[in-house]
N, C-alpha and C positions, 0 to 999 in steps of 0.2 A: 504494500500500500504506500502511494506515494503522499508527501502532503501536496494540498492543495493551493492556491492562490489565495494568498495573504489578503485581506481588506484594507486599503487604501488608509492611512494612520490620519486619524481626523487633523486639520491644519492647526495652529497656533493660537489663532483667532479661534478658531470655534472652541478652542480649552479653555481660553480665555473667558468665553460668555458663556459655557457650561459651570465653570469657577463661578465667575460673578452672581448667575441666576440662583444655584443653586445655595450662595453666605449670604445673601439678601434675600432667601424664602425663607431661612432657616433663623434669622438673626428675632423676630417674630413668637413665632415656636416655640424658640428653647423660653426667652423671657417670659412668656404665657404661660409653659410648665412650672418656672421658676415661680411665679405669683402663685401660680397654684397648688405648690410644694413648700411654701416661704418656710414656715412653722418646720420643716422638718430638716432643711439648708440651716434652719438657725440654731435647732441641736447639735445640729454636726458640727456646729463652731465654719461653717463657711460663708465666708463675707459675701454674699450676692445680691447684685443690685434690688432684688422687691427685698431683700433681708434689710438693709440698710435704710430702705425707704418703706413704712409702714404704710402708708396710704397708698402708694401705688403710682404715685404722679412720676415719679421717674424711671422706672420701664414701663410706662405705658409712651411717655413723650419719647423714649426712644424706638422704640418697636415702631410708631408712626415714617420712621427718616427712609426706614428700610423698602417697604413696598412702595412710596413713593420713587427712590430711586431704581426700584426693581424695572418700574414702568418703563425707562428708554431705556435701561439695559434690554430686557425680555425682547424689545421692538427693533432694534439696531439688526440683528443678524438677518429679518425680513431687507432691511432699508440697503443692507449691503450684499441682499442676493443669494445670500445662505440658506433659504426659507424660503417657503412661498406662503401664501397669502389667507391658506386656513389656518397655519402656525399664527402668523400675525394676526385674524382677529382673534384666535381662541387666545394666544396668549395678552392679549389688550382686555377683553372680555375678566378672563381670570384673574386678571392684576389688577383691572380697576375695583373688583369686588373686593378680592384681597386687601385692597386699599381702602375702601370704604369701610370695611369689618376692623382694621388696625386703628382708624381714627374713631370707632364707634367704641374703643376702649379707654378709659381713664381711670383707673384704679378702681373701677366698677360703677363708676358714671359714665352712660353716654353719649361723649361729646366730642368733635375737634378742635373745638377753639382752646388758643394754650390758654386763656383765663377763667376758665372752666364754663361759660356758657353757650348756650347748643347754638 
């Protein structure tokens, strides 16, 4: 049995905005789990940002930066041809919800305004 032909090694750019997409879907996530493990990061003696912040105001305002900038990341690879055009709207589609659901978080108020009113 002989091997067969290798698949073509994805380019440099597309590592690039597979990286990208994939620490600015997750930067969200983990902070989410984090709030909602806070009480048990604070026994363990580990400094983590909702440990630190009881209310919530500071991973929720950061959790927001993320799907924000996820949006032209996620859209760039359509813009330069890497993609076609049911990638780009499913992935605009997905990222603006995503987006919508990160600013409807504030330490369990739903808001996006940074002065807490809706």
């Amino acid at each position: 049995m002989g091997a067969g032909p290798r698949p073509p090694e994805p380019s440099r750019a597309r590592r690039g905005f597979l990286f990208l997409i994939v620490f600015l879907w997750q930067v969200p996530h983990f902070l989410a789990i984090a709030w909602l493990l806070r009480e048990d990061y604070a026994r363990g003696g580990f400094r983590m940002l909702s440990v630190e912040d009881p209310r919530g105001e500071a991973p929720a305002a950061t959790s927001r930066w993320a799907p924000l900038a996820l949006l032209p990341v996620s859209l760039l690879p359509t813009l330069l041809g890497m993609t076609g055009s049911a990638y780009f709207f499913g992935a605009l589609a997905l990222t603006a919800a995503f987006a919508a659901l990160a600013c409807g978080w504030r330490g369990g108020r739903p808001t996006c305004a940074p002065d807490g009113s809706s």
